[in-house]
C-alpha positions in Angstrom: 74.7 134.2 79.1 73.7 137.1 77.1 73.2 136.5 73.2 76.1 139.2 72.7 78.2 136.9 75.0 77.6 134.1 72.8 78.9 136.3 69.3 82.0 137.5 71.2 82.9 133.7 71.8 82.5 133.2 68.0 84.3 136.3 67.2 87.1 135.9 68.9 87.4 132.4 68.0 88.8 134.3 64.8 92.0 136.4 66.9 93.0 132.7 68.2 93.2 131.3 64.8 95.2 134.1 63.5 97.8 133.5 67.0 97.8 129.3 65.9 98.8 130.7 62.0 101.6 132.4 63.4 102.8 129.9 65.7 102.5 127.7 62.7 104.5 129.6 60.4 106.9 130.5 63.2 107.8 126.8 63.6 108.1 126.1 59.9 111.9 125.8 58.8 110.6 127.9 55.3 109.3 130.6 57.2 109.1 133.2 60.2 105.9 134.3 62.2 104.9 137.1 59.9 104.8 140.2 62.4 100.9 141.3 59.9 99.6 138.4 62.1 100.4 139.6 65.2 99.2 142.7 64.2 95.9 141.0 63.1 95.3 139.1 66.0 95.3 142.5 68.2 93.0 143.7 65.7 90.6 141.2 65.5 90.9 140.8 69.4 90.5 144.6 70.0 87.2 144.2 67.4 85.5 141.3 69.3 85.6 143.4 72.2 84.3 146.5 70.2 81.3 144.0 69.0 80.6 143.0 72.2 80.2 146.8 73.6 77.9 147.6 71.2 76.0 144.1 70.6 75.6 143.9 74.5 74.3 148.1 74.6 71.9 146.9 72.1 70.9 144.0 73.5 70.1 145.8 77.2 68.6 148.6 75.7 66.2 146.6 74.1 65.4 144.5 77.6 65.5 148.2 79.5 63.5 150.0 76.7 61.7 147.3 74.9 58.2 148.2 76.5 58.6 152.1 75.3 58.7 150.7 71.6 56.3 152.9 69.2 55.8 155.3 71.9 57.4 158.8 71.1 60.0 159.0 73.7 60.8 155.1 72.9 61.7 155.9 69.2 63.6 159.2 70.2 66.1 157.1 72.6 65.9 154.3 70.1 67.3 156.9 67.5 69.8 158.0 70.0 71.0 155.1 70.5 71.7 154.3 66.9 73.2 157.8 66.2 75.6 157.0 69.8 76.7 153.5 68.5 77.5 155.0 64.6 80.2 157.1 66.5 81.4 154.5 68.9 84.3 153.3 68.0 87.4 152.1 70.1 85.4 151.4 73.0 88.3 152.4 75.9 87.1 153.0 79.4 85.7 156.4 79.4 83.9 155.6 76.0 82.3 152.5 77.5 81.5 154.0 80.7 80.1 157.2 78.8 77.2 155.3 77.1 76.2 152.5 79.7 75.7 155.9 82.0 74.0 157.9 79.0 71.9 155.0 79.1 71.8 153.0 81.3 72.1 155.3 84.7 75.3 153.0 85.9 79.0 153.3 86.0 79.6 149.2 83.9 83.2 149.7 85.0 83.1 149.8 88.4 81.7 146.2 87.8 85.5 144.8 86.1 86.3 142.7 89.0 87.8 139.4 88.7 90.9 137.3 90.2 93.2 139.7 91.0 91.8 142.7 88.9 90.2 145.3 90.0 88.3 148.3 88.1 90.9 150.3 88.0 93.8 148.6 86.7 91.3 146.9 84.2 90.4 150.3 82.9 94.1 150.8 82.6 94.9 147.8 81.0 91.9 148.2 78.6 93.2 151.6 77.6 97.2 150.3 77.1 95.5 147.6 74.0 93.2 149.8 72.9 96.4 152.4 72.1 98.3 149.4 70.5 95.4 148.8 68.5 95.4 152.4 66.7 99.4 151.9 66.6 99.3 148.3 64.9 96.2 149.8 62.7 97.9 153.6 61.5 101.9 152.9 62.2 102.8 149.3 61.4 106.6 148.8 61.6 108.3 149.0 57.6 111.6 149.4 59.8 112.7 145.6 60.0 115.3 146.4 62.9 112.6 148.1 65.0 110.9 146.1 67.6 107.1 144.7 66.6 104.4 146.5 68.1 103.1 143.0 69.7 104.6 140.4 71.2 103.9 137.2 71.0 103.2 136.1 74.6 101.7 139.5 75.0 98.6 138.2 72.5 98.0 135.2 74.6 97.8 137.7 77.5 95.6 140.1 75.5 93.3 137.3 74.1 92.7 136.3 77.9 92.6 139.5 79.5 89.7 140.9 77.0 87.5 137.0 77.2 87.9 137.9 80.7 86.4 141.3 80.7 83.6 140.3 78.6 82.6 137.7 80.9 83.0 140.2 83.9 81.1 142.6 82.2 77.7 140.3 81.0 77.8 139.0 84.7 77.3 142.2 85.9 74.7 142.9 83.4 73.3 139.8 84.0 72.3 140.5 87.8 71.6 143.9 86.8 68.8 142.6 84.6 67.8 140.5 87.2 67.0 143.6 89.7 65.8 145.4 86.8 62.9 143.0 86.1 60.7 144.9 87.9 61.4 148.2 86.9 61.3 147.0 82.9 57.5 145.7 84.4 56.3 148.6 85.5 57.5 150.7 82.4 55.7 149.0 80.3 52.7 149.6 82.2 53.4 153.0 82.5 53.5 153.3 78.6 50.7 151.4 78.0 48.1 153.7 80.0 
């Protein structure tokens, strides 16, 4: 389990709290679920997953690149990196693919496989919430007689679907690493002489 695995499970500890507060208010006799929750919950859901992008970048970058450290091309992707994650924001498919292949040299996405999902309906899927993000973030609803942005059952399904593609995406990285080992070995020699 990566160390950026390990924050996202704290993180979005946060988005199921917000979901219990609403059910709780939404079973009081005084009050109804307040539809800012729901919005909130997507948010902070949609932000754990944004975390976790740039955490677990960090993270391999370091494991990939750590050896290069102090040399000159080392700082210059080192300062690359920094500049890329200042400017990544909304992680969708294309973004996240963009800079694990920038890089990295590998297409992370092709690697969203779990149960029944495949990459291509998870990029899909990651797209769809990361669209109701901006919406719940720039056009909340003052309209009471419009719909909500969010439902209810669709947060469950959200909260889910994104611990999901978390852990799909540090297993992946995880073997990758793994097969990597030597290359991160041999780098560091490299540098070195």
């Amino acid at each position: 389990m990566s160390k950026s695995l390990k924050s996202f499970n704290f993180t979005i500890s946060d988005a199921k709290e917000l979901l219990e507060c609403y059910d709780i208010l939404n079973n009081s006799e005084e009050h109804t679920g307040s539809d800012a929750l729901k919005r909130s919950t997507l948010i902070m859901t949609l932000t754990a997953w944004e975390i976790y992008v740039e955490d677990i970048v960090t993270e391999l970058f370091g494991l990939k690149f750590g050896a290069l450290k102090g040399c000159q091309i080392g700082d210059f992707m080192e300062r690359q990196l920094e500049l890329r994650l200042k400017a990544f924001h909304n992680p969708n498919s294309a973004k996240t693919k963009q800079i694990f292949e920038e890089f990295f040299g590998f297409d992370v996405t092709e690697d969203w496989v779990w149960n029944n999902y495949q990459p291509k309906p998870v990029r899909e899927i990651l797209n769809k919430w990361i669209s109701k993000r901006g919406d719940s973030v720039h056009r909340s609803v003052v309209d009471k007689t419009k719909p909500h942005i969010v439902k209810r059952d669709e947060l469950q399904k959200c909260i889910t679907f994104f611990i999901e593609l978390v852990q799909a995406t540090d297993d992946a990285l995880a073997s990758l690493r793994l097969l990597r080992s030597h290359f991160l070995q041999r780098t560091a020699k490299n540098c070195a002489s």
